[in-house]
N, C-alpha and C positions, 0 to 999 in steps of 0.2 A: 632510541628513536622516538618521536614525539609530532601526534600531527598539527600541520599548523591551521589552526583558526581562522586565521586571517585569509591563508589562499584560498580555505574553503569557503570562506564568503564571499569574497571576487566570485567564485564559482554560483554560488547560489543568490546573491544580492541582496544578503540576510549582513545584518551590523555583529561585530563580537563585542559592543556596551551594553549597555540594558540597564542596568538596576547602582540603586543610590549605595552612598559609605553607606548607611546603614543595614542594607538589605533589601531585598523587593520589596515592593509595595504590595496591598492584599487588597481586592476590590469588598467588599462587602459582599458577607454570602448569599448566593442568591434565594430566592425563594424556590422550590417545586415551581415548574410550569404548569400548564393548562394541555392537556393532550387532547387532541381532534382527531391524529391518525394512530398506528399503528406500524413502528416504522425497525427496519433494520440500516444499521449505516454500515456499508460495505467497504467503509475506509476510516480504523484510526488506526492509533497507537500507542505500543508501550514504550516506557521506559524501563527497562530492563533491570528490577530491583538488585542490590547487593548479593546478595541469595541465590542469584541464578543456576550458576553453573558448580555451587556449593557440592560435590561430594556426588559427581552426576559424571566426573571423568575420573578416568585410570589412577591409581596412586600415584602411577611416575610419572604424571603432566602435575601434580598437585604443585607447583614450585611455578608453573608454566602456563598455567587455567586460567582465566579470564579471572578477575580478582579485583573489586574497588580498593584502593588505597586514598588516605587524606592525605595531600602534599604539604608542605609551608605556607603557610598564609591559607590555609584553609578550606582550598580546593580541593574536592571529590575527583580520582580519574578510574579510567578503567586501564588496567595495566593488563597488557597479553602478551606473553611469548616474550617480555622486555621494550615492547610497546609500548607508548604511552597513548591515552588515547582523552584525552582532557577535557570530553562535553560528555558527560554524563545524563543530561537532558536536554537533545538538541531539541529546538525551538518548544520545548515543553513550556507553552507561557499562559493556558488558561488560568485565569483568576484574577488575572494583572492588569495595569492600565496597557494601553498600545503606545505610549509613549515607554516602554521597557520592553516591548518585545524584540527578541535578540537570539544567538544562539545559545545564551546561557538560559537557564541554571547550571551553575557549575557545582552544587551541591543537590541533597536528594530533599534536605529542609526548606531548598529555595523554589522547588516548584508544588505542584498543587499534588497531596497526597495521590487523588486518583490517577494520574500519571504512572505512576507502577504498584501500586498496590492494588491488585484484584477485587476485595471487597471495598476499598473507597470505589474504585471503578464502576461498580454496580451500582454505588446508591450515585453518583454521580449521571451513570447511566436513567437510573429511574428520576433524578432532579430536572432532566432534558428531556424525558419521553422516548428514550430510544428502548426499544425489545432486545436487541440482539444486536451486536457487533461483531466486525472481520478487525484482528488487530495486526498491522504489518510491524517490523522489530526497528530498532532505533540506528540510534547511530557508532554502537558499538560491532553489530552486524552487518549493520551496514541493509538498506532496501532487497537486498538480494543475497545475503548473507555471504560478500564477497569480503568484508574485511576479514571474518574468521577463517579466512582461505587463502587472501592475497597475499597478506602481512606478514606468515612466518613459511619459512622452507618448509617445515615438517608436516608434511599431509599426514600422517598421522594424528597429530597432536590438532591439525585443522579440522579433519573428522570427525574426532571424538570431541572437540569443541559445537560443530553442528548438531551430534548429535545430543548432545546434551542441553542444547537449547529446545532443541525440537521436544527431548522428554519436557522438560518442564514448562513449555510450552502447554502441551498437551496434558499433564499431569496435574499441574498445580495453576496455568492463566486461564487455559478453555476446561480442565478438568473437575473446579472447582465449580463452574456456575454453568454446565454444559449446555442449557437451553438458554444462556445468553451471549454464551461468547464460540464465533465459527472456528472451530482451528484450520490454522496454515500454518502451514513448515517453510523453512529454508531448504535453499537444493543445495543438492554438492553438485559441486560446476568442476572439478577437476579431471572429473571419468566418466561419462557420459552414461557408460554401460551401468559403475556403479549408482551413478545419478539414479536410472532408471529402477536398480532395487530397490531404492531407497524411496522413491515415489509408492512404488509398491507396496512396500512396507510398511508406510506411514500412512496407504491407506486402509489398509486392513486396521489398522489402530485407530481411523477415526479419524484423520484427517480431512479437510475435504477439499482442500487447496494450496498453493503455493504459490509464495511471491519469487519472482524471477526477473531479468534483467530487463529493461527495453531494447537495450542495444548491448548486447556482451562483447563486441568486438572494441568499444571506448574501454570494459574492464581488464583490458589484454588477450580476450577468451576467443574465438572462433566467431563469425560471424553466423550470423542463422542461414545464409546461402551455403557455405559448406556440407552439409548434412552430417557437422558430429553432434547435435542437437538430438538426431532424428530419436536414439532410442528413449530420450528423454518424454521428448515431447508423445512418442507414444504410446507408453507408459502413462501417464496423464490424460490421454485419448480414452483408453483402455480403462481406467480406472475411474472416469469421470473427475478428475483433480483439474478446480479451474488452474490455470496458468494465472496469477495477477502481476500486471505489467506498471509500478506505482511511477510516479513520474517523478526524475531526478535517481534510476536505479540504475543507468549509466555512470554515473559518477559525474555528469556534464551537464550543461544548462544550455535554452537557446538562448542565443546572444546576437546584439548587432555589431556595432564598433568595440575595436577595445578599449577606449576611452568615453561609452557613455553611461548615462548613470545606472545605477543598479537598478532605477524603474524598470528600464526595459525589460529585465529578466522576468520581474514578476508579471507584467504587462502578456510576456510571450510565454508563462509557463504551460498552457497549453499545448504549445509547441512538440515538446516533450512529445505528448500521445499522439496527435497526429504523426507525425514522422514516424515513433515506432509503428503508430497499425500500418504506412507505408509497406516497412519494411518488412513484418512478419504477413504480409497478405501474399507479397511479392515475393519473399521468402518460398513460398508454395505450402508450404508446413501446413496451413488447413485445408489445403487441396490434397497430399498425399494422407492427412489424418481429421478427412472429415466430423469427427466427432472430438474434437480438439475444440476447448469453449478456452479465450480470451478476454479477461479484461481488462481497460484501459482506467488505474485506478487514479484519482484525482485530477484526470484529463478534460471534463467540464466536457458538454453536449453541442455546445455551440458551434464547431469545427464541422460536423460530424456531416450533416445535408452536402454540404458545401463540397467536400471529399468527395462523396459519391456524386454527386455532378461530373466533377472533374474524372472519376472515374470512366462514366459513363460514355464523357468524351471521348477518353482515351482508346476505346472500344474500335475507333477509327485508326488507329496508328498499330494494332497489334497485330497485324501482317508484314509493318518493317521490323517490330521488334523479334518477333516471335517468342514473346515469354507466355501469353497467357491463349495457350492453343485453342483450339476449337470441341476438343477429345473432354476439355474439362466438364463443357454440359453448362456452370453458370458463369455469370460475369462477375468481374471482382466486384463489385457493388453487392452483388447477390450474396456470396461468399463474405464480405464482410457483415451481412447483415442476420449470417448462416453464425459464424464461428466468434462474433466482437460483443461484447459488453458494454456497457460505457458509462460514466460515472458524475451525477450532477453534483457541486456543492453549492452555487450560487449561480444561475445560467435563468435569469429570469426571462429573457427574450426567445430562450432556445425552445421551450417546450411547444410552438405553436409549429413546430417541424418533428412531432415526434412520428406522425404517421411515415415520414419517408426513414427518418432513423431507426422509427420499429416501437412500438410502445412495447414490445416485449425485453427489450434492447436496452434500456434507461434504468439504472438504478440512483438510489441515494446517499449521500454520506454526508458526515458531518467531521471530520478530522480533528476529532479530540486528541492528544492537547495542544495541536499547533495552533497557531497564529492566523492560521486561516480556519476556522475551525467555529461554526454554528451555536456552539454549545454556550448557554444553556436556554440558547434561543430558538432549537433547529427546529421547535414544532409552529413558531410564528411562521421560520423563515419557508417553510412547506406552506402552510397556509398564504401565505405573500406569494410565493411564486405557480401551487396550483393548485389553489383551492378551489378556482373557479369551472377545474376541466371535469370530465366526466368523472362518476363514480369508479367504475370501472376501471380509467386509467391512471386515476390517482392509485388506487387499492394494487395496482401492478408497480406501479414507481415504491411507492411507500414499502411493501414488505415482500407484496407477490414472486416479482421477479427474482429477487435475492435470494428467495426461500426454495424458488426452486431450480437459479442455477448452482449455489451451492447446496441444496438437499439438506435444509434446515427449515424440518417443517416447525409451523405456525397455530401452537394449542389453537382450537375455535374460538374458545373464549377470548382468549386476544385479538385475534380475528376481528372478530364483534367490537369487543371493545378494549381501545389502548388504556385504559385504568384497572382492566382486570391482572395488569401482573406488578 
């Protein structure tokens, strides 16, 4: 079996061309930036090195384990279970002109070292000004770690693949540079119950988060109205593990016609997080687990007022519905503002609405190595878009909030000053 490229770019309105007969193009390295803040991005990613899952599962999946092979003609894939899986660096295109951004690299030489290598990552990281990073897993995992679950019968052999990401994860991405990189784990989505040890478990170990679906009923999984989420998510409640909700962890995009161009996808990716925070508010899930923190990761700020408006409206019609009783105490607006996150990369109009979104509410990211992705700009692109507001609610956008919804404190010295690390 082999996935196809091509329908997943219908899907996302991403190209599968990119790069010349000779190979990618290399922009010139850049120089160090200039740092002004002190900043965590609460949104990138790896590319999941050869190395991964090396000698991290059972002897007898050794034939069966996630594994890079080089094909004919030169391409790198990840082969699982007899899966092929043939982007080995989806949209990993920092470095390159934007005339080759695609979903290749289809090799590990064609994209930018720091894409999976941990220590280029860091001096990458420190070329951009970023302190600390959340890194979500690629495309072999899948946003929600559902391809190592969907893809073969043996939940066994799926398990021991999660978890072996998760060690290495934890052992050798966040365990190497622990004050700069947040760990999150993948969930296991096929037992809710054991989902819930495994949240457990992983946070005794240091984790401090997990990426999770937007909408699991598009991955063929339960919907979040069902309540076989519930011991999941409260486990996560319980443990303080954000949920992150990345956008595209459906496996789907918003879309208009089926024949219009793929602008619109990228136009509407927003889309994505609005709909999910619909559904997981409406869900009840941070009404029955108040202490349930959400975020909505690469969903942009811009939506967010606008929602609650419309929320607020609805306030009138919740005696024909009867979903959002009177017993709850807040309004959904409240409760979103109680239990959401939400995530700027580029929202230059949005900040002048953060008091109704929450200035505790707003964090930042810069989405290394995709294509939408700040770097090695992202300390200009904070000064461009809020240099100008309060001390105060830059210093909570910038690190504050991040720091302390995932519980990644911030030395003082950093603090003070983004050059002392």
């Amino acid at each position: 079996m082999s996935i196809n490229l091509d329908d997943l770019a219908a899907d996302t309105g991403f190209t599968t061309g990119g790069k010349g007969a000779e190979g990618p193009t290399w922009l010139p390295e850049p120089e160090p930036r200039e740092r002004a803040y002190t900043v965590i991005s609460v949104d990138d990613h790896i590319v999941e090195p050869p190395h991964t899952f090396e000698g991290r599962l059972p002897a007898k999946f050794a034939d069966r384990a996630p594994k890079v092979v080089e094909k004919d003609g030169g391409a790198e894939v990840w082969v699982y279970d007899g899966n092929d899986f043939p982007n080995v660096g989806f949209n990993a295109v920092v470095g390159r002109p934007v005339s080759e951004y695609s979903f290749e690299p289809s090799r590990f030489d064609e994209m930018r070292r720091g894409a999976w290598d941990i220590h280029h990552r860091i001096k990458d990281m420190d070329l951009g000004g970023i302190y600390a990073s959340l890194n979500f897993p690629s495309f072999l995992p899948g946003f929600a770690g559902q391809r190592l679950q969907l893809t073969t019968s043996d939940t066994e052999l799926a398990l021991a693949s999660v978890r072996a990401w998760n060690d290495w994860h934890l052992e050798e991405w966040a365990g190497t540079y622990p004050d700069r990189i947040i760990p999150c784990q993948i969930p296991w989505l096929l037992d809710p119950e054991l989902g819930a040890e495994e949240i457990r478990r992983n946070a005794e170990r240091g984790f401090k988060a997990v990426t999770f679906s937007e909408a699991p009923q598009k991955l063929g999984l339960p919907s979040l109205h069902t309540g076989y989420w519930d011991p999941v998510m409260r486990a996560c409640a319980e443990t303080g593990t954000v949920v992150n909700l990345h956008i595209g962890s459906s496996g789907t995009s918003p879309a208009t016609a089926d024949d219009a161009p793929p602008d619109t996808v990228g136009v509407l990716f927003f889309g994505y997080a609005m709909f999910a925070a619909v559904d997981w508010l409406y869900s009840m899930l941070p009404v029955r687990f108040p202490d349930l923190k959400i975020c909505l990761s690469e969903g942009g700020i811009g939506w967010v007022a606008g929602l609650m408006d419309r929320l607020d409206h609805m306030l009138s019609y919740h005696d024909m519905y009867g979903t959002w009783t009177p017993d709850i105490g807040l309004t959904p607006a409240e409760v979103l503002k109680r239990n959401f996150w939400f995530c700027a990369v580029e929202d230059q109009s949005s900040f002048v609405q953060r008091d109704r979104i929450g200035v505790e509410n707003i964090l930042l990211e810069s989405d290394y190595p995709h294509c939408d992705s700040t770097w090695p700009d992202t300390q200009a692109v904070i000064e461009s878009e809020i240099g100008g507001l309060p001390e105060a609610d830059v210093r909570r956008f910038t690190w504050q909030n991040a720091a302390e919804l995932y519980r990644h404190p911030v030395p003082a010295e950093v603090q003070a000053d983004p050059n002392a690390f």
